[in-house]
C-alpha positions in Angstrom: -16.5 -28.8 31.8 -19.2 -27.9 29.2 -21.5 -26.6 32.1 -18.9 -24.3 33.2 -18.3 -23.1 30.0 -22.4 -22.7 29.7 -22.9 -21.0 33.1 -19.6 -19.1 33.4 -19.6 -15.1 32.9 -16.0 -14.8 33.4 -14.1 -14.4 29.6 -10.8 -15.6 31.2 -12.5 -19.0 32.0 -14.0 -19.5 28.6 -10.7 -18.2 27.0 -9.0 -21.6 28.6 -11.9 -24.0 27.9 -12.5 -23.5 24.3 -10.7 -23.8 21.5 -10.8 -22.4 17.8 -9.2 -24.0 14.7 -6.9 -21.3 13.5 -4.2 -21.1 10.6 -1.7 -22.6 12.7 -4.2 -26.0 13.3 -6.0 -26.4 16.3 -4.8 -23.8 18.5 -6.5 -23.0 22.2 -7.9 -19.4 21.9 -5.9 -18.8 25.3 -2.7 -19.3 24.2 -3.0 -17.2 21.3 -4.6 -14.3 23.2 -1.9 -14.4 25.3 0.3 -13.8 22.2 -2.5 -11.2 21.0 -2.8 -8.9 24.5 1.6 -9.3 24.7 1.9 -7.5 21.1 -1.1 -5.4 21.5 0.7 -3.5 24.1 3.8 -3.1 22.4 1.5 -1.8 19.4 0.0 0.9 21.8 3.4 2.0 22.8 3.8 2.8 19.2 0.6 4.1 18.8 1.2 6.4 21.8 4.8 7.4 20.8 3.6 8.8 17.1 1.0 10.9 18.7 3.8 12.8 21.0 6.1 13.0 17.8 3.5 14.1 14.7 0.5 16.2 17.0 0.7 18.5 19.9 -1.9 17.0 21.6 -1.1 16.5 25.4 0.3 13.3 26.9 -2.9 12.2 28.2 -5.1 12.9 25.1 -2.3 10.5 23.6 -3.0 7.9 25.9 -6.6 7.9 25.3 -6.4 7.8 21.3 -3.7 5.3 21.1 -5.8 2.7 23.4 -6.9 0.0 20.8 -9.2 -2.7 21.8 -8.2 -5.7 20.5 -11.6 -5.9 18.6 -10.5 -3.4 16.5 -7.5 -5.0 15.2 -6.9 -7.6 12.8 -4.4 -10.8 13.7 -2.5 -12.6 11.0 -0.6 -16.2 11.9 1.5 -18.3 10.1 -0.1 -21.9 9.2 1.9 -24.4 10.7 2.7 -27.7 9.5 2.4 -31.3 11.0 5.6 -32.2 10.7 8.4 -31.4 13.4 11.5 -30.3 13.2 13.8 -27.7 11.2 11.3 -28.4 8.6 8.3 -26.8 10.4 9.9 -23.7 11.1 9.0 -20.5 8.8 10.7 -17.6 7.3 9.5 -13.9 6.9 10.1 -12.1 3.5 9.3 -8.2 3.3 9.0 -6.5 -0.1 10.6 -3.5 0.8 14.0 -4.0 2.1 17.3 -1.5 1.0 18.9 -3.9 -2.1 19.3 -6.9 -4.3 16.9 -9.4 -5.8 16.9 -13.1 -4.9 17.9 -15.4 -7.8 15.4 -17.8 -8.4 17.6 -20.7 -8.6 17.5 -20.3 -5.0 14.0 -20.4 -4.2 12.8 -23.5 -2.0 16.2 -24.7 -0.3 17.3 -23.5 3.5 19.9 -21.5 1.7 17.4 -18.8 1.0 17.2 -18.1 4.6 20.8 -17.9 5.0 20.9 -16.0 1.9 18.1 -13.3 3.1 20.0 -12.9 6.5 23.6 -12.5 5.2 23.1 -10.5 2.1 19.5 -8.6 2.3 18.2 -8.6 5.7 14.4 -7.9 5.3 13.8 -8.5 9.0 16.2 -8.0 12.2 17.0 -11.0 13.4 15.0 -13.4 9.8 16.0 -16.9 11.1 13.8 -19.5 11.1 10.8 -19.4 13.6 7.8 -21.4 14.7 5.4 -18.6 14.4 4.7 -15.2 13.0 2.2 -13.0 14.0 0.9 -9.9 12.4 -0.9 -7.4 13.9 -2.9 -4.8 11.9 -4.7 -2.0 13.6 -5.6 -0.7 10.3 -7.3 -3.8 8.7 -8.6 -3.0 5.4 -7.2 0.2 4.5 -4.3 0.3 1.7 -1.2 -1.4 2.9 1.7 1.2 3.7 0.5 2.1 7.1 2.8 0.5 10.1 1.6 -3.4 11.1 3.5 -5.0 14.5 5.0 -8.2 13.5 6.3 -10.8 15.9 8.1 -14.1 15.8 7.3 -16.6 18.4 9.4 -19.5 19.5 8.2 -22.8 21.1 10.4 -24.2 24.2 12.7 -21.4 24.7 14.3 -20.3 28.0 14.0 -17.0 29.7 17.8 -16.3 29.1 17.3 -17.1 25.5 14.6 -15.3 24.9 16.3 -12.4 26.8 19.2 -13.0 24.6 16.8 -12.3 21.9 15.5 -9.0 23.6 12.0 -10.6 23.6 8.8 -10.8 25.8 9.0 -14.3 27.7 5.9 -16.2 28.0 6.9 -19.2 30.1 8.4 -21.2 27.6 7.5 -19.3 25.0 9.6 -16.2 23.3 7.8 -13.5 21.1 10.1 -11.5 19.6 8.9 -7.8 17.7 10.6 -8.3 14.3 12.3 -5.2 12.5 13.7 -4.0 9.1 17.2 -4.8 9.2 19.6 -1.7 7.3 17.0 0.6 8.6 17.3 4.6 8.5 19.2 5.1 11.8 18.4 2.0 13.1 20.8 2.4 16.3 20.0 6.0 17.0 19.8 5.9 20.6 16.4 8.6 21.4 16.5 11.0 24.2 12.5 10.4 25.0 12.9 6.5 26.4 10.3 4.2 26.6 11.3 3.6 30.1 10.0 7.5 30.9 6.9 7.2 28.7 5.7 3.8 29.7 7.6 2.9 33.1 7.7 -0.5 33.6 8.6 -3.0 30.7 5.8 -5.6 32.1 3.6 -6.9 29.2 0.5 -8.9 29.7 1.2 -12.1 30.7 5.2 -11.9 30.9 8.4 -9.5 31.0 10.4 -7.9 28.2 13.5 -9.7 28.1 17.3 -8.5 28.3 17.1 -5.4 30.6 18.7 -2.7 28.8 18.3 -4.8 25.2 14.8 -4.8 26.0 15.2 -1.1 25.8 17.0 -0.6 22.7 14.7 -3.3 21.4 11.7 -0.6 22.0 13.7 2.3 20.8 14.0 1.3 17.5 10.7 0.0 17.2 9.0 2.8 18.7 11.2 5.1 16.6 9.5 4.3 13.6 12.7 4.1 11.8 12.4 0.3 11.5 8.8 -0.4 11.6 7.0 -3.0 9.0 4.4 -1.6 6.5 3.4 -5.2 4.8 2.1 -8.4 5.2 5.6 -10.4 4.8 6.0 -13.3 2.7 5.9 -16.2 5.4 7.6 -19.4 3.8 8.6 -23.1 5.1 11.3 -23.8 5.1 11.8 -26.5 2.2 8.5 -25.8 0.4 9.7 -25.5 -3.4 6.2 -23.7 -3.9 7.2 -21.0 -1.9 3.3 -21.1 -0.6 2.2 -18.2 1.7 1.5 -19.1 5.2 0.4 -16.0 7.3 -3.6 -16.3 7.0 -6.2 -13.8 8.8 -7.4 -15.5 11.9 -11.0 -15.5 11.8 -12.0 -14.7 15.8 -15.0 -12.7 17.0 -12.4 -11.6 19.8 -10.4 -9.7 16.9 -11.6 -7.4 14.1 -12.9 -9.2 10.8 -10.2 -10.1 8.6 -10.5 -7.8 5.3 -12.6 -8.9 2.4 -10.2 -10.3 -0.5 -10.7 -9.8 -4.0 -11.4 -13.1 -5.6 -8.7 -13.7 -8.3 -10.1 -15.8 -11.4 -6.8 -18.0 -11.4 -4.0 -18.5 -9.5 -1.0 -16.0 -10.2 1.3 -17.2 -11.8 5.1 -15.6 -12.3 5.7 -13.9 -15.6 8.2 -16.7 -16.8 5.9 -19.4 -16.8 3.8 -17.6 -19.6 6.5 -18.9 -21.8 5.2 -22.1 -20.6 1.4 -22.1 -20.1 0.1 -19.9 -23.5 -3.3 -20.3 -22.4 -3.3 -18.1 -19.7 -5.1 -15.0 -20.0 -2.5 -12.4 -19.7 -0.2 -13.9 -21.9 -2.8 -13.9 -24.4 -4.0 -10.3 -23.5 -4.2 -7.4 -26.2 -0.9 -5.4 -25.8 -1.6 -1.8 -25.6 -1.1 0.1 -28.6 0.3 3.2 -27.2 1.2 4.4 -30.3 -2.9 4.7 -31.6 -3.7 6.9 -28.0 -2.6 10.1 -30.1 -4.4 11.1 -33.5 -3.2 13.8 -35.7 -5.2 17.3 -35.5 -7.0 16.0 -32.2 -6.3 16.6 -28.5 -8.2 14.5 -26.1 -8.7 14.1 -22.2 -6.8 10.9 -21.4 -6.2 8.8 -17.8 -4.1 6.2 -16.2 -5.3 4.3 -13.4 -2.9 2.4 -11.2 -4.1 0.2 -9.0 -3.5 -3.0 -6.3 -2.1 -4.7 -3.7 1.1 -5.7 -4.3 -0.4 -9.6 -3.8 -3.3 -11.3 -3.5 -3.7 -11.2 0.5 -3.3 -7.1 0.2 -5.7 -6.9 -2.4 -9.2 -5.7 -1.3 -12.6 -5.6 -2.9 -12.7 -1.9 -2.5 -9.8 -1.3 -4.9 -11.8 -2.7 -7.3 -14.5 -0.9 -6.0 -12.6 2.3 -6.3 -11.5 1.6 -9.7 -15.1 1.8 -10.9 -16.2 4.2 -9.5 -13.4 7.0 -10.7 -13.9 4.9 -13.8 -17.5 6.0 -14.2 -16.8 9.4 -13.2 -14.2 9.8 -15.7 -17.0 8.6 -18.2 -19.6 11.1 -17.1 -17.1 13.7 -17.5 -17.1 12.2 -21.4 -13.5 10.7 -21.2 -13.5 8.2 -23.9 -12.9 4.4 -22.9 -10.6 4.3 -25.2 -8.3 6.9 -23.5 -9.0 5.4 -20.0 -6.8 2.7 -19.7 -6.3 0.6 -16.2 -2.9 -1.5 -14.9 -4.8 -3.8 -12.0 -3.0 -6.4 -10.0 -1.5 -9.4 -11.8 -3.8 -10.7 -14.8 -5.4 -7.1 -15.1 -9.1 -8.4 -14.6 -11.8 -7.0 -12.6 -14.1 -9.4 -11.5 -17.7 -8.1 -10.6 -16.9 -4.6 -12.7 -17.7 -5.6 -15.9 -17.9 -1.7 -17.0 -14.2 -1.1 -16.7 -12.8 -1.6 -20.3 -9.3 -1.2 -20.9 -7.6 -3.0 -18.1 -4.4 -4.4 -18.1 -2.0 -6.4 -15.7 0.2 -3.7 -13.0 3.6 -6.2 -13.6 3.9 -4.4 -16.7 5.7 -1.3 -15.7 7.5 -0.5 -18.8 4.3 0.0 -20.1 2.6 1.7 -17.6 6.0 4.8 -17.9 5.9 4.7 -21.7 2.1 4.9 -22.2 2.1 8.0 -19.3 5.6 9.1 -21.4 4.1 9.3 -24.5 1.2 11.4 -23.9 3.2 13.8 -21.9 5.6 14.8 -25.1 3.1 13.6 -27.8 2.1 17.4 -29.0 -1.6 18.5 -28.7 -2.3 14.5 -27.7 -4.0 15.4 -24.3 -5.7 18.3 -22.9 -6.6 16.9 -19.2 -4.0 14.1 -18.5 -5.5 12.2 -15.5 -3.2 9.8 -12.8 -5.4 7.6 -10.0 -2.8 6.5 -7.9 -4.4 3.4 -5.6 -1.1 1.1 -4.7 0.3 -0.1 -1.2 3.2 2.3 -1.3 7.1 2.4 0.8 7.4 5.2 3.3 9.7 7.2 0.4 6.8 7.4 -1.7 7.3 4.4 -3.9 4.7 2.5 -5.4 4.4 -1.6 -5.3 2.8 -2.6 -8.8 2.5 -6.6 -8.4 5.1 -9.2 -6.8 5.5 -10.6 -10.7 7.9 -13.3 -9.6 6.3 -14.4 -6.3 9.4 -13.9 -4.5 8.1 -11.1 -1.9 10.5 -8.9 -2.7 9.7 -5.9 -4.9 12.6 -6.1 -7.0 13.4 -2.5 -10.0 10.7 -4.0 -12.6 8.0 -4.1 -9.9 8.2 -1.4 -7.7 7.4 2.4 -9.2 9.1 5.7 -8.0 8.5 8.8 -6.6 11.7 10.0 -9.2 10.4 7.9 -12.1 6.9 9.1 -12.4 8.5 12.8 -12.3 10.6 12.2 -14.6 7.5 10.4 -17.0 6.0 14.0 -16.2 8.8 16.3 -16.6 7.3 19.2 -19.4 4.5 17.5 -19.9 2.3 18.8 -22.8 -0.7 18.4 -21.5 -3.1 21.6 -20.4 -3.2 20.0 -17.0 -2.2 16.6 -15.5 -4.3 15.9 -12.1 -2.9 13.0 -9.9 -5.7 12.2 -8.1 -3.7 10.1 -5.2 -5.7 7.7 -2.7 -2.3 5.9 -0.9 -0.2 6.7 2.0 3.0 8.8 2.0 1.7 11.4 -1.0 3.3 13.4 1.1 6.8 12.7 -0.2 5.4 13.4 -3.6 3.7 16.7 -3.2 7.2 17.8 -1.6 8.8 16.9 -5.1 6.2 19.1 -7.0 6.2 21.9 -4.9 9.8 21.8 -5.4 10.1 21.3 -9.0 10.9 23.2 -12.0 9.1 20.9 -14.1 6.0 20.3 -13.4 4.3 23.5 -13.6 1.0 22.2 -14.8 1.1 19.2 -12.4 -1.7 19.4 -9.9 -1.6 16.5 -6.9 -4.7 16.0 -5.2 -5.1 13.9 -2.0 -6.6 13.1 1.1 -5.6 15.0 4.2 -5.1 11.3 6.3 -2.9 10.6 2.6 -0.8 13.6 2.9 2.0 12.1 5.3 3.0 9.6 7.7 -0.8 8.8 9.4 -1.3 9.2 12.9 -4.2 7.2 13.4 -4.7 5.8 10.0 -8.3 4.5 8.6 -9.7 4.0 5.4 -12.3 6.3 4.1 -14.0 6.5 0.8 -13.7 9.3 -1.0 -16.0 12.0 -2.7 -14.0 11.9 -5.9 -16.9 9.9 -7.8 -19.3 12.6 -7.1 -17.1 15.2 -10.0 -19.8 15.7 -12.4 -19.3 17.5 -15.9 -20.3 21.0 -14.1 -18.4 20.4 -11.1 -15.9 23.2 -10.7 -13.0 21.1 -9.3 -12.0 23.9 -7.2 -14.7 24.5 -5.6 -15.4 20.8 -5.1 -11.7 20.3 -3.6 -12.4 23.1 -1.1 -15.4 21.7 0.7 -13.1 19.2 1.9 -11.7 19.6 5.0 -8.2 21.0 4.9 -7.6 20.7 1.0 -8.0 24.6 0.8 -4.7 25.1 2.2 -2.8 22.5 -0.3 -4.6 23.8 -3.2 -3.0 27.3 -2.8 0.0 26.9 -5.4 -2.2 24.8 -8.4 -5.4 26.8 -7.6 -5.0 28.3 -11.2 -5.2 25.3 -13.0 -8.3 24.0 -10.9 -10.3 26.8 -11.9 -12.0 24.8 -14.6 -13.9 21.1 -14.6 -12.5 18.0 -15.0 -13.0 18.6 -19.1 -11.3 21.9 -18.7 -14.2 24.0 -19.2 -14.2 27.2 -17.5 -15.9 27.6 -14.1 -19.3 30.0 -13.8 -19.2 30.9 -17.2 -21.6 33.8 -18.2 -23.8 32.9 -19.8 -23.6 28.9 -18.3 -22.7 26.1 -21.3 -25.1 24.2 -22.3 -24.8 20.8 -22.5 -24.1 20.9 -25.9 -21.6 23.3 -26.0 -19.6 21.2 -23.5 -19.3 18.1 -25.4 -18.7 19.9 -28.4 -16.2 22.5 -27.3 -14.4 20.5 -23.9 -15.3 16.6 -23.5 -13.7 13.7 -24.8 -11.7 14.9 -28.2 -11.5 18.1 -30.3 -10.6 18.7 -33.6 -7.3 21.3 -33.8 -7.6 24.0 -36.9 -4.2 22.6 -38.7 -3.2 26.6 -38.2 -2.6 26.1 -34.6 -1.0 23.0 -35.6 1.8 24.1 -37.8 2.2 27.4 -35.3 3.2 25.1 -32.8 5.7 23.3 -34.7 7.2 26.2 -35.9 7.5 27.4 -32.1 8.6 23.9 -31.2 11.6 24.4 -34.0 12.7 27.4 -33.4 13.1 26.6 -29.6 15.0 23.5 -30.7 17.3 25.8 -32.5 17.7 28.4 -30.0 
């Protein structure tokens, strides 16, 4: 009654009395806390798990840090359509599955779904469901950190659902969903969840299958099959291949993220040949070829930025963007040298200061723009990277899902080995990757490693530098590098950057310009711009000296 929903203190009682309209249509607030509390747990259990495997903090520390209120986590559901039947039921799509693109001829038939399951397996066990369910202890931060998805399954039986090594909610079935062809996906662990966690109760119903409910855990808990993305979530038999999973809006969960507003609608790259009045088909190409002037070595940068898709694209990448931007401008990097690949159409709405930005899909330009710098001679003196993507667990990059199939097929996802290999003997005085994603760590293991990359200087976070613990988005104190700064100095005040900086702490012995730090007596403004900034003006001597070195290397 409305009076005992008025007069009630008890949260259970109003949980059952009132109901919220959420994606999936008018849903009771109960039934999908019920759904909520079940997957929390299992998230916890993970939580937990990676704190005894990546710290040496004590078990119970562990327990304490990996307890997440349910405030504090963000909850994604499919939207669910009127219609019953086959036709209501929904399929999950995650960009970063082991192999293959899907053909585009197949896009919009039930075929897909057999196709995904056969062939690519993005998910353990990817039939057709009812529901999905995302959780995201991390809401807002850069996609790349480990989500908990689930599938949920209307009128199922408790041998079914145990069938399915799921949690059984009277007649309903949530099932935690998995990368399929996973590292060591059946790698049994000697540390079972039955020892850390006892009893396989959840709230509000059992794990199903006994011992499958086990192995179920182990490989979730394992981390070698966890998901790092929103999914794709499709109906099955929508041509439009629209995305369903929407950010419940609940004061009992944490706020969904703020999106970036896109000015259009993205549209797949093939359709430009169709629509010539979209923007980025009409877009300036960049004129690589005009970034290097005879006689003249300038400071240059590449910012790489985005979410992969619109629903993992947040204002603060934009904000982000900016903000290096303007720093890079203080430090009197020309706009012409700073130029920008940003989600699909390349614009930036509300920064109307960034010049010189241009769509991520293009990845062929973004390695022969960075290429040609690196073995244009005298072209750069300070060759600055701003890494900003969601990015894979071996250190790859997602640009932009071009094609709208949720897959990040070759053209649209950006490796740890390419970017080396668009930086190999680079002829630049310094190139600074300034990297604000997860799994860096992959890449600073390459560089410390390489043979090649001698003047290649990563800088990162210390919650960047490797699989997070606890992750959580933080700004960063990069937009605070003025033209004195001396970037060592700077990097050192930050906790735990001392020790990283140990085998590149030569090259950050200068500013961001490549002026010299505590000079005697101190440059003057003057003499900075003049001597460092933006570009200088090579005497043609030192020009021809290092062709003639160049040659006779060649001929050696």
């Amino acid at each position: 009654k409305a009076e005992d929903l008025l007069t009630s203190s008890e949260p259970a009682l109003i949980l059952k009395l009132l109901r919220v309209q959420t994606p999936a249509g008018s849903v009771a607030l109960s039934r999908l806390d019920r759904w909520v509390r079940s997957g929390l747990q299992v998230l916890q259990w993970d939580q937990l798990d990676r704190c005894l495997r990546m710290s040496s903090m004590s078990e119970a520390d562990c327990r304490r840090l990996s307890h997440l209120p349910l405030s504090s986590v963000a909850v994604y559901m499919s939207e669910q359509r009127s219609a019953a039947g086959p036709s209501n039921k929904v399929l999950a799509i995650l960009p970063d599955f082991s192999s293959g693109t899907l053909s585009s001829k197949l896009r919009g038939s039930f075929s897909v779904g057999r196709m995904l399951n056969r062939h690519h397996q993005p998910l353990y066990s990817s039939s057709a469901h009812d529901v999905v369910l995302v959780l995201d202890p991390s809401p807002g931060e850069n996609f790349g950190h480990p989500v908990v998805l689930f599938y949920v399954d209307m009128n199922v039986t408790k041998k079914k659902c145990s069938h399915l090594d799921g949690i059984y909610l009277g007649d309903e079935c949530l099932t935690l969903a998995l990368k399929g062809r996973c590292q060591n996906q059946l790698k049994r662990r000697q540390t079972g969840p039955q020892r850390l966690f006892g009893s396989r109760r959840v709230a509000g119903g059992t794990l199903g299958g006994g011992t499958a409910g086990s192995r179920l855990l182990e490989r979730a808990i394992g981390g070698f099959c966890e998901v790092h993305f929103l999914p794709l979530v499709v109906a099955i038999g929508d041509s439009s291949w629209t995305q369903r999973l929407k950010c419940v809006d609940s004061a009992e969960f944490a706020r969904c993220p703020q999106q970036l507003p896109m000015s259009s609608p993205s549209l797949p790259v093939s359709s430009c040949e169709l629509n010539k009045n979209t923007r980025r088909c009409h877009q300036q190409p960049l004129a690589t070829h005009l970034s290097c002037r005879l006689y003249q070595t300038c400071d240059h940068a590449v910012l790489i930025s985005g979410g992969w898709q619109p629903q993992m694209t947040f204002q603060h990448h934009a904000q982000n963007l900016e903000k290096f931007y303007k720093m890079l401008r203080n430090n009197g990097f020309h706009k012409n040298h700073i130029n920008t690949f940003f989600a699909s159409s390349g614009q930036l709405l509300g920064t109307e200061d960034v010049e010189g930005v241009y769509s991520a899909t293009e990845k062929a330009v973004i390695r022969n723009h960075v290429s040609y710098i690196c073995r244009k001679q005298h072209c750069a003196d300070t060759l600055v990277l701003y890494l900003n993507s969601p990015t894979r667990t071996d250190g790859t990059m997602l640009l932009w899902d071009a094609n709208l199939n949720g897959i990040a097929d070759l053209k649209e996802r950006y490796s740890v080995s390419e970017l080396l290999a668009d930086l190999a003997g680079c002829r630049a005085s310094r190139v600074l990757l300034f990297v604000d994603q997860s799994y860096s760590g992959v890449l600073s293991k390459r560089l410390r490693s390489s043979q090649k990359h001698h003047n290649v200087v990563l800088i990162q976070h210390q919650s960047h530098q490797t699989h997070r613990l606890f992750p959580g988005w933080d700004d960063n104190s990069w937009s605070s590098i003025s033209a004195a700064t001396c970037l060592l100095d700077h990097l050192e005040k930050v906790d735990g950057m001392s020790r990283l900086l140990e085998p590149w702490a030569g090259l950050l012995n200068v500013t961001l310009a490549g002026a010299p730090c505590n000079a005697t007596p101190p440059l003057t403004d003057s003499e900075m711009q003049r001597e460092y900034q933006g570009c200088q003006n090579l005497p043609t001597a030192l020009w021809y000296q290092k062709r003639v070195q160049q040659k006779d290397s060649l001929s050696q």
